[in-house]
C-alpha positions in Angstrom: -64.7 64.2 22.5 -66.5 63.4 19.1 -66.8 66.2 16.8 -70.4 66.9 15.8 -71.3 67.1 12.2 -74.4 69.1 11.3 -76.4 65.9 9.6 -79.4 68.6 8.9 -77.3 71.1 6.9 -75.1 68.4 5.1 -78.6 66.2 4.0 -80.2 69.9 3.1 -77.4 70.2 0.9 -76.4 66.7 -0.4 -80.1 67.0 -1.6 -79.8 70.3 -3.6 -77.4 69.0 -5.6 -78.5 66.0 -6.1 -81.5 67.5 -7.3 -79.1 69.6 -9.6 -77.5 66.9 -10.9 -80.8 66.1 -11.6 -82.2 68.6 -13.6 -78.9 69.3 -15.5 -79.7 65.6 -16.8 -83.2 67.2 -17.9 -81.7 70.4 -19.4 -79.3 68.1 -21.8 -82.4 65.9 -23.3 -84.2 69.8 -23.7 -81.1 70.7 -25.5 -81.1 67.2 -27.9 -84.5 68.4 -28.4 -83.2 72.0 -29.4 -86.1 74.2 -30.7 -87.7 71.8 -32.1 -91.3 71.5 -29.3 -91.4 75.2 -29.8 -91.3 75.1 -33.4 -93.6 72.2 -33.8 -95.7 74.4 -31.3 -95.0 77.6 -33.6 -96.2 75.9 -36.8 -99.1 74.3 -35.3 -100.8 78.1 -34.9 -99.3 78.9 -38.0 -101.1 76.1 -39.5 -104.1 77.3 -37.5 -104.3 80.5 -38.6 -103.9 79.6 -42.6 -106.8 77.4 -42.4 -108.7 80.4 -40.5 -107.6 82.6 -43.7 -108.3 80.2 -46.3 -111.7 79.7 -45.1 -112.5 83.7 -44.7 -110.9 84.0 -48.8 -113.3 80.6 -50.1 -116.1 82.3 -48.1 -115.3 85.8 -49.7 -114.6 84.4 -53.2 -118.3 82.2 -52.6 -120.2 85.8 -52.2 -118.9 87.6 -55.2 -119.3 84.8 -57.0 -122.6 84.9 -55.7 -123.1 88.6 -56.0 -121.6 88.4 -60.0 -124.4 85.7 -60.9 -126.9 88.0 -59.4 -125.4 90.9 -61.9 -125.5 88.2 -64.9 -128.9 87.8 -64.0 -130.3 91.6 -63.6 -128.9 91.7 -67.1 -130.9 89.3 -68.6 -134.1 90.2 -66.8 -133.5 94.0 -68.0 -132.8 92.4 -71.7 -135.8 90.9 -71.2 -137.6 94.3 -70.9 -136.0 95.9 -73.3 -137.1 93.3 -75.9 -140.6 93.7 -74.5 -140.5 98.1 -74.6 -138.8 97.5 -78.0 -142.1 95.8 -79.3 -144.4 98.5 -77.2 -142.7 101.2 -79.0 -144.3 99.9 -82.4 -147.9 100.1 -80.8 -147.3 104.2 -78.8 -150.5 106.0 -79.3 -148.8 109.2 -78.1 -145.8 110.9 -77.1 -145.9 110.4 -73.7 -146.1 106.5 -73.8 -143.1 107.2 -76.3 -141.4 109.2 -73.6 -142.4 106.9 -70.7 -141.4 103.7 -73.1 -137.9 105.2 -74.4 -136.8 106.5 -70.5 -137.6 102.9 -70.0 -135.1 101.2 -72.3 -132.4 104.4 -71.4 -132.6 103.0 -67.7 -132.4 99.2 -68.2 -129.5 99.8 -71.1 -127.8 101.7 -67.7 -128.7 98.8 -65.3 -127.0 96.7 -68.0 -123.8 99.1 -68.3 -123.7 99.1 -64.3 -124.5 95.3 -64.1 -121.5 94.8 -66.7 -118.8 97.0 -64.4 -120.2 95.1 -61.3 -119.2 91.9 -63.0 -115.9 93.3 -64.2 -114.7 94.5 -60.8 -115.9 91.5 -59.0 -114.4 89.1 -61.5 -111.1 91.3 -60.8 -111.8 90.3 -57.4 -112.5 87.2 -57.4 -109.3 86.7 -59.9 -107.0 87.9 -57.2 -108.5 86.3 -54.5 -108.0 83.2 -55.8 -104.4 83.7 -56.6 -104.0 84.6 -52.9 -105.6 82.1 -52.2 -103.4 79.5 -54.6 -100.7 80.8 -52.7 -101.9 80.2 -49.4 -102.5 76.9 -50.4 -99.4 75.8 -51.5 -97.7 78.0 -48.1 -100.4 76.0 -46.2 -99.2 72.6 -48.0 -95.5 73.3 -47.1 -96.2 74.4 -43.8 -97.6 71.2 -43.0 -95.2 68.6 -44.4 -92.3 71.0 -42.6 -94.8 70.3 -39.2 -94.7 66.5 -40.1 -90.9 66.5 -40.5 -90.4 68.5 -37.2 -92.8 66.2 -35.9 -91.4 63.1 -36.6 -87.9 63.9 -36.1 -89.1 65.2 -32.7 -90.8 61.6 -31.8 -87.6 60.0 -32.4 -86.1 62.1 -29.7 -88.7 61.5 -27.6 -88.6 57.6 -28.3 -85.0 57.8 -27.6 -85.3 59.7 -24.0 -88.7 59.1 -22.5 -87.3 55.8 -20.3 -84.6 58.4 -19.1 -86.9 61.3 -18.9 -89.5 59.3 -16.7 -86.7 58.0 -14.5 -85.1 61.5 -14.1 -89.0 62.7 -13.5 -89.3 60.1 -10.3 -85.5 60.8 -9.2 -86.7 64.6 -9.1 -89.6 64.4 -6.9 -87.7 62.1 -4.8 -84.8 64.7 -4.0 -87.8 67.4 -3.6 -89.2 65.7 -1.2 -86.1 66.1 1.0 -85.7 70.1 0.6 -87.8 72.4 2.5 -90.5 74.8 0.3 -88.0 77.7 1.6 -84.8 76.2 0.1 -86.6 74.5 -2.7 -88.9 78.2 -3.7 -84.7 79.5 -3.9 -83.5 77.1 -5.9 -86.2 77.3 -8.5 -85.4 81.1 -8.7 -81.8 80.8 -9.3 -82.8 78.0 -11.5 -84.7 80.2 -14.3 -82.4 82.9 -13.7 -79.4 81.3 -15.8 -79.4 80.1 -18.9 -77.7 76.9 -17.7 -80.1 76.4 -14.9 -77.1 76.1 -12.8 -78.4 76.5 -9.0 -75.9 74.9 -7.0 -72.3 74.3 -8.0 -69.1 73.1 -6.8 -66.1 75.0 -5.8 -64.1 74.3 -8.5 -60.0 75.4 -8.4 -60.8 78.0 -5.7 -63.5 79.4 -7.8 -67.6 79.1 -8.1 -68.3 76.8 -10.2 -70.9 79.0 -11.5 -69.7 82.2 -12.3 -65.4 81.7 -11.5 -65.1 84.4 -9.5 -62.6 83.5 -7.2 -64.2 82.7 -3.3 -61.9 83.2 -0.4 -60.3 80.7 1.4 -62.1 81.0 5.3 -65.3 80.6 2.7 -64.0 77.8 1.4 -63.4 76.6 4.5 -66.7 77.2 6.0 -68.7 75.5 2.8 -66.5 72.1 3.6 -67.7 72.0 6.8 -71.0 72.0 6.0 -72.8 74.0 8.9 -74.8 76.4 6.7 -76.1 76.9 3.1 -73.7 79.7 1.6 -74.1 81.1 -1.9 -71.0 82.8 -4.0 -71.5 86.6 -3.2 -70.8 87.3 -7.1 -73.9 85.2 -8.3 -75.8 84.2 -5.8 -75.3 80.9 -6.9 -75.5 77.9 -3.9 -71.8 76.4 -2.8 -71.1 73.3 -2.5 -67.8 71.6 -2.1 -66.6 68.6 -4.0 -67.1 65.7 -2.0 -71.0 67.0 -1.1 -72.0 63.6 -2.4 -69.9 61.1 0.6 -71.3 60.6 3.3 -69.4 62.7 6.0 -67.5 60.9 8.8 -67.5 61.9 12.2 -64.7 62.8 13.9 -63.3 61.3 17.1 -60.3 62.5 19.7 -58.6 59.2 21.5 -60.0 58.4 24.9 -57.6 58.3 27.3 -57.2 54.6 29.2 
């Protein structure tokens, strides 16, 4: 009497960790990558935000600059005056067109004092907003020949892995296509919840191949013969055993003649 091997199980998970094998493939090209798309991400809004800056401190520095010509020319407009009340003063019929003329000159002489400080402070300003903004400059400058750098090296990784990439990509959605959403919507799970992405893994010298805790012998047993999906009970991790990946032969008793 032949013994029956459970096909379904055995596919489910010959699929799983092919689709493991898969992705570890993907997670060593993210690791040649290291940091770096998150950097070149990082520096990109850096970059962003330092232009944003740089045109809010051009804009600022525009207005004072504005608003100090405007003080340089209330000054001249109240020397004007006071060159005109100067030359009244010789022709006063009385005292109070002496009075009138003389509070006259006392208040455009104070425009000019207040004009004066006005330009003072916003030359101040516009003195150290420009030195900010020199130094943005140059942190802007460096910040984008460090993106270029990042950038470049980053192509060269890419150049080097996008055949293998693409081919992993269409070995991927291959293997998907074998797992149910159930299985699959698990394996995803146990996928971002290790650092190694490790999902499914052998049994490895009596141990998970995930965590190494040591898995019992009748489990052992039970994950060889390939009848249900079992996970390590430490980790949660899926079991598979060693030889997942050939095809499994079914078994046959002798027929009697």
């Amino acid at each position: 009497m032949a013994k029956k091997v459970d096909s379904s199980i055995f596919d489910k998970l010959k699929s799983l960790y092919e689709l493991q094998l898969i992705d570890s493939q993907v997670d060593e090209i993210a690791i040649l990558k290291g940091e770096l798309p998150i950097e070149v991400s990082d520096l990109e809004d850096e970059i962003v935000g330092l232009d944003t800056r740089l045109n809010k401190l051009k804009d600022s520095i525009t207005d004072l600059e504005k608003t100090v010509a405007n003080h340089h020319a209330n000054i001249k407009e109240a020397e004007s005056l006071i060159e005109r009340y100067e030359k009244q003063m010789d022709n006063v019929k009385n005292n109070r067109e002496y009075d009138a003329l003389t509070k006259e000159l006392e208040l455009q002489k104070l425009e000019i004092q207040l004009s004066n400080k006005k330009i003072r402070e916003g030359q101040n300003f516009i003195s150290n907003k420009q030195e900010t903004l020199k130094v943005s400059e140059e942190r802007l400058d460096a910040k984008k020949k460090d993106l270029e750098l990042k950038k470049v090296e980053l192509e060269k990784i890419i150049e080097k892995t996008i055949k293998e990439e693409e081919k992993l990509a269409r070995k991927s959605e291959k293997a998907k296509k074998k797992i149910e959403d159930r299985l699959l919507k698990a394996y995803n799970q146990l996928r971002k919840s290790y650092r190694n992405g490790l999902a499914v893994v052998t049994v490895e010298r009596n141990s998970c191949g995930g965590c190494f805790n040591k898995i019992p012998p009748q489990t052992q047993l039970e994950i060889g013969l390939h009848k249900k999906v079992l996970v390590c009970e430490h980790c949660g991790r899926i079991l598979v055993d060693q030889d997942i990946l050939v095809e499994p032969v079914a078994e046959t008793e002798p027929t009697a003649e």
